[in-house]
N, C-alpha and C positions, 0 to 999 in steps of 0.2 A: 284502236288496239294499243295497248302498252306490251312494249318491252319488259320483263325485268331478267336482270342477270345477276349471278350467284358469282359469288369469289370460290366458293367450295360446290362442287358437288357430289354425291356421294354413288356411286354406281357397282353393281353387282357383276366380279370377276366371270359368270356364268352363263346370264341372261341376259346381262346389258343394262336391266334395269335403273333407271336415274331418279333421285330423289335430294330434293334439298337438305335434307337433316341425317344424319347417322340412325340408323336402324334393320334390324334384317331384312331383305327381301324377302318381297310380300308375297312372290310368287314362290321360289324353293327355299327361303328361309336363312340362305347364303348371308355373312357380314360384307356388308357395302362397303367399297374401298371409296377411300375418302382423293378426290384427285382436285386439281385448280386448272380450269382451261384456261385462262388468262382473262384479257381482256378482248371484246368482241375484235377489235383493232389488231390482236396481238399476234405476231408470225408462228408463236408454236401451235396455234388453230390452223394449220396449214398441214396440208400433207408432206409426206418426205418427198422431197426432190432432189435430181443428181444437179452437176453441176453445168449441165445443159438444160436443166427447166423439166426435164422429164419427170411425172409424179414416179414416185417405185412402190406408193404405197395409198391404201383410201382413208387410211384410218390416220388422225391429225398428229403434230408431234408429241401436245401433252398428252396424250391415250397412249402413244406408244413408251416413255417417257415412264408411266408405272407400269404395263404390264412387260415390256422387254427391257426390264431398266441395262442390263449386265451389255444386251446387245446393241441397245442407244449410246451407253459408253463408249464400247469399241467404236463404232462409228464417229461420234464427236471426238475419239482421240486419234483417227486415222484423217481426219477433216484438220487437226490441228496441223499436222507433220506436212 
């Protein structure tokens, strides 16, 4: 079996939908938001974690990274301080 991985993937804000290329979903016709999960190796494919190791979240960091971007800010600027 091969692997292949996508630098872009393109997935529907609605239904979740995932497709390699820019186009509507196929199923409600919704535009696919274009997102980068990194690479297989890479930490923002990890869930949020506090800083005892506790996930607080299922969904990885780049997923949350486009659809909460306002609310990923506040947190990485409260993670700076």
């Amino acid at each position: 079996m091969t692997e292949e991985f996508f630098e872009e993937v393109y997935i529907c804000p609605k239904c979740l939908e995932a497709q390699a290329s820019p186009m509507p979903c196929p199923n409600d016709g919704t535009e696919l938001l274009m997102c980068r999960p990194g690479d297989p190796d890479d930490p923002c494919r990890r869930p949020l974690m506090d800083a005892s190791g506790h996930i607080k979240t299922r969904a990885p960091l780049w997923w949350l990274r486009y659809t909460v971007t306002d609310l990923m800010n506040l947190i990485e600027e409260k993670r700076q301080k």
